[in-house]
C-alpha positions in Angstrom: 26.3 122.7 145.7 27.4 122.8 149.1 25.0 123.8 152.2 26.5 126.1 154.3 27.3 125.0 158.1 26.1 127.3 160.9 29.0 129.0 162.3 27.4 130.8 165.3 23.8 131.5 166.8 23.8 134.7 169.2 20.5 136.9 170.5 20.1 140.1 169.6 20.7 142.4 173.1 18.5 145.3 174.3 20.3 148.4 173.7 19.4 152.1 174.3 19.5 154.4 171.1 18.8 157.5 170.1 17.4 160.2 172.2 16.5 156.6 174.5 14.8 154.4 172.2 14.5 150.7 173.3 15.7 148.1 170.7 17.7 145.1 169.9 21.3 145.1 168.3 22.2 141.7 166.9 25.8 143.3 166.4 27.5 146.5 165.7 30.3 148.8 167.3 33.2 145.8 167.9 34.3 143.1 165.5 33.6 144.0 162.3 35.3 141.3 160.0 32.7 138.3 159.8 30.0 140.5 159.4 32.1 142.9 156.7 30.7 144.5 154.7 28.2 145.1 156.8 28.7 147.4 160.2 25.4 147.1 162.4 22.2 145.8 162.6 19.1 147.0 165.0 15.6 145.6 165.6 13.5 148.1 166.7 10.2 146.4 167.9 8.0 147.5 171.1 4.1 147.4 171.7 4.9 150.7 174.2 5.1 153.9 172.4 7.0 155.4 175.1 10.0 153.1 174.4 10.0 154.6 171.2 8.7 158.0 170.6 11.5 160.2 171.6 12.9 158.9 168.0 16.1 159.6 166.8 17.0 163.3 166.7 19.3 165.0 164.6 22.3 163.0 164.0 25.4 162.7 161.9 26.4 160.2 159.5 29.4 159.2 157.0 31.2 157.0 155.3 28.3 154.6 155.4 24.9 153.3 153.9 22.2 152.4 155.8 19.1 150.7 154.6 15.6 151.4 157.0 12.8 148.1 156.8 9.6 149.0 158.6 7.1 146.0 159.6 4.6 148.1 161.2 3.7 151.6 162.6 5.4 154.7 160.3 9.3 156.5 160.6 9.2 160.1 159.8 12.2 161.6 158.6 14.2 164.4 157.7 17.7 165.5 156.7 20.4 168.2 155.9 19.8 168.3 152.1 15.8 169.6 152.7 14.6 166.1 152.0 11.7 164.6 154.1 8.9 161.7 154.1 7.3 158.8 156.4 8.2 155.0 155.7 5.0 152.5 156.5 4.5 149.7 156.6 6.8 147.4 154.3 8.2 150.2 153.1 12.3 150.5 152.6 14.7 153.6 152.7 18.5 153.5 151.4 20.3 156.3 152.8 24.2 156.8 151.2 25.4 159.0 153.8 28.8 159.5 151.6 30.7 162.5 152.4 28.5 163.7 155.6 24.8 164.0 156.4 22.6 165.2 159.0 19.3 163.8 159.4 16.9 162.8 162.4 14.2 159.8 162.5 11.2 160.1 164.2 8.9 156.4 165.0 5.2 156.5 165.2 3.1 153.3 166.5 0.3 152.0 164.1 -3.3 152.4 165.8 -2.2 149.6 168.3 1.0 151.1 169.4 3.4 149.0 167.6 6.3 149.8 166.1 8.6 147.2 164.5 11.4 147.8 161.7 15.2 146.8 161.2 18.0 148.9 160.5 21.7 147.5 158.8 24.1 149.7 158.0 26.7 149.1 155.1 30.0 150.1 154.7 31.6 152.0 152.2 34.9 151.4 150.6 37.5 154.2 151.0 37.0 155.0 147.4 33.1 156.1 148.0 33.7 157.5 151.4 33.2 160.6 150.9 30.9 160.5 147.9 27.6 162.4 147.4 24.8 161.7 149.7 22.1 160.2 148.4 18.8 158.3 149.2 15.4 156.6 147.8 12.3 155.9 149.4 11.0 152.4 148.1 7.0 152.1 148.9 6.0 148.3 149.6 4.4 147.9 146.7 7.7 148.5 144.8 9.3 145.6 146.4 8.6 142.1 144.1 7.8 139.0 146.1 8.1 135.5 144.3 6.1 132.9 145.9 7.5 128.9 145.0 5.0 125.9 144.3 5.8 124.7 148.5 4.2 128.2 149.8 7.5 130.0 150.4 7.5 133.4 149.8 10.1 135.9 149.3 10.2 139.9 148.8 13.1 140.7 147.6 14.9 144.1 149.2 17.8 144.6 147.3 20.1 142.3 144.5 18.7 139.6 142.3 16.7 136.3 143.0 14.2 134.1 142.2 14.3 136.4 138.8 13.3 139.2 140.7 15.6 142.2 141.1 15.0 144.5 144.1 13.7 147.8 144.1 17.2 148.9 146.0 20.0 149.6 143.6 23.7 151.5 143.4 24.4 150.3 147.0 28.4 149.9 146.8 28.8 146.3 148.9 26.2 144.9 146.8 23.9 143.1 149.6 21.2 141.3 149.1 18.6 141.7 151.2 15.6 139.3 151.3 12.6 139.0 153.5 12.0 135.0 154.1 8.8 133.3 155.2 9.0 129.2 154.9 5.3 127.6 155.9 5.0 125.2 158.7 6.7 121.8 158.5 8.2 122.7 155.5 12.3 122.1 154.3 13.6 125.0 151.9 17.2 125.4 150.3 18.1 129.4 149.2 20.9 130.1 147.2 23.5 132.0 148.6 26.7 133.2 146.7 30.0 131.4 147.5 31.6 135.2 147.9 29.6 136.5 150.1 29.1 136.6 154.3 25.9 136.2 154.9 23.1 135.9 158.1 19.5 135.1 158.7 17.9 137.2 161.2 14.8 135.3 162.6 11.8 137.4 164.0 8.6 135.4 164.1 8.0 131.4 163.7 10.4 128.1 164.6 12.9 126.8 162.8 15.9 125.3 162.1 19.0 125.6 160.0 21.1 122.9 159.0 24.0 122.1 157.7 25.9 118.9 156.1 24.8 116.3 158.7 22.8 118.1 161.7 20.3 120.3 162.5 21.0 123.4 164.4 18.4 125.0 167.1 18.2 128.4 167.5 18.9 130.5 170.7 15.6 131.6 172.4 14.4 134.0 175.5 12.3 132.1 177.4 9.3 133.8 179.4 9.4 132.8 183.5 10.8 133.7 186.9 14.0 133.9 185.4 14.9 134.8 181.8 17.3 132.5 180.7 18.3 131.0 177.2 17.5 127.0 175.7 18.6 125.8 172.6 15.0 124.8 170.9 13.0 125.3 167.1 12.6 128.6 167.4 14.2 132.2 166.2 12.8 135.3 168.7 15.4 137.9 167.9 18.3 135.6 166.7 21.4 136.2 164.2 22.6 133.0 162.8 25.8 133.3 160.9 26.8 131.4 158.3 30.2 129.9 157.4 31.3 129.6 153.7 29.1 127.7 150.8 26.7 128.2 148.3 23.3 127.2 150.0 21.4 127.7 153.2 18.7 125.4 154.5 16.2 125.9 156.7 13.4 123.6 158.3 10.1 125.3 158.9 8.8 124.6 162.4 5.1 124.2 163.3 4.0 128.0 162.7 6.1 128.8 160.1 9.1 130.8 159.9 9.8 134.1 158.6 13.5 135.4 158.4 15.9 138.2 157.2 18.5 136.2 154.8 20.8 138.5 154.4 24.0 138.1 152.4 26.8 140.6 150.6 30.6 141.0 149.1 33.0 141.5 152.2 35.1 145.0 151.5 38.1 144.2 153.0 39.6 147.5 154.4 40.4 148.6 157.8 37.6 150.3 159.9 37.8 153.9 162.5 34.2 154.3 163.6 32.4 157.2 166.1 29.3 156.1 166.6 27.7 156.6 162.7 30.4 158.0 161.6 33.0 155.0 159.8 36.4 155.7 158.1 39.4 154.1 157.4 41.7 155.6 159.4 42.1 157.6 162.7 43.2 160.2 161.3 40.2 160.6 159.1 38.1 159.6 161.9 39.7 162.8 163.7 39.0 165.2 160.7 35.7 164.6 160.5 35.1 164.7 164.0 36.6 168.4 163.6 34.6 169.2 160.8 31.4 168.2 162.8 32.5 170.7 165.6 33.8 173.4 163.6 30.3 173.1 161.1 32.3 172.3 157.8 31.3 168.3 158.3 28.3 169.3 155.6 30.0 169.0 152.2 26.4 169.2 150.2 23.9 170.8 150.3 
């Protein structure tokens, strides 16, 4: 078994979405290689509703899959094939947005005004690009969650560990998608496929990863006068990225530390993106561009 070396730490950046929604992007829209097959991933967590009500209007998608975790407060949403429904707490929604999809989400704070939930988007290989859409909304209490003899406890999103397969199935870049809390002061090793890029998101606790011979602090914001960035046991909004091996480890730091470890098989084929729209070429990237002016870009119905 070998433990897989850190290869880069970097903070997730505020970024404006949607009809002006304030979140955090850990990466998307550049580089898409050491993160393939995954495209983007968003942290959308705010105590003010009005950084976050005006939602997520209507709003094409295809040639992707994106897979919705809320933490806390409710999403409503709504799309082009008549489907609709809220996601609560703990709750998960896979969306295959195939051939071309319209659909708008809509966030609602819990009774305190918070709203917290994560968003990655997957790719699709050219084969499945323009497949049927599809989705599932997964209730928490569908989700398994293993808890080991040292406290750690796992729900497992999507794929196979622990002996627990998630709830989340038929995705075509085979993620798995685990949701990671290690108690305080404790030193946990996860299995991670040799194939496979993966990340650990951190979003509440201290902690640090390590590889071979050193430990590795994570990137922090830092409340003051001035906002700036130490290296220190702790994971507010940080992506960690992880070179190749077959094992992550993680030291727990005084409160605990809870984590998105996220891992899946890299596709491999050139990407033409437009916003959340993701195809191969520019030339397809054109057509369906076309199609979403001309109002053929809805293939189902």
């Amino acid at each position: 078994m070998s433990i897989r070396p850190v290869r880069s730490i970097m903070q997730a950046k505020p970024t404006l979405e949607g009809a002006g929604v304030k979140l955090h992007r850990a990466f998307g829209f550049g580089e898409t290689g050491e993160y393939d097959p995954f495209l983007l991933f968003d942290d959308f967590r705010n105590e003010n509703p009005a950084d976050y009500l005006a939602g997520f209007p209507w709003h094409p998608h295809r040639g992707i899959e994106t897979i919705t975790y809320v933490l806390a407060g409710t999403v409503n949403h709504n799309d082009s094939l008549g489907n609709q429904g809220s996601l609560g707490s703990g709750d998960v929604q896979w969306m295959t947005a195939g051939s071309g999809i319209l659909h708008q989400e809509m966030p609602k704070g819990n009774p305190q005004g918070r709203m917290h939930g994560f968003q990655l988007w997957a790719n699709l290989p050219s084969s499945l690009k323009m497949t049927t859409p599809r989705y599932q909304d997964v209730p928490s209490g569908e989700i398994p969650e293993e808890t080991d003899n040292d406290g750690t406890r796992v729900r497992v999103i999507c794929g196979d560990f622990w002996g627990k397969k998630g709830p989340v199935e038929g995705i075509a870049a085979d993620p798995r998608y685990l949701d990671v809390w290690v108690p305080p002061g404790k030193r946990k090793t996860l299995p991670v496929e040799s194939s496979r890029h993966a990340f650990a998101y951190i979003f509440d606790g201290s902690g640090t990863f390590r590889d071979a011979s050193k430990p590795f602090g994570i990137l922090t914001e830092k409340e003051g006068p001035a906002e700036t960035l130490v290296r220190e046991q702790t994971g507010n909004r940080s992506l960690v990225m992880f070179d190749s091996g077959d094992e992550i480890t993680v030291q727990a730091g005084d409160e605990g530390i809870r984590f998105l470890l996220v891992s899946g098989k890299p596709i491999e084929e050139p990407v033409a993106w437009y916003g959340p729209i993701v195809m191969n070429t520019q030339a397809e990237l054109r057509q369906a561009l076309t199609e979403l002016n001309d109002g053929t870009f809805i293939k189902h119905r």
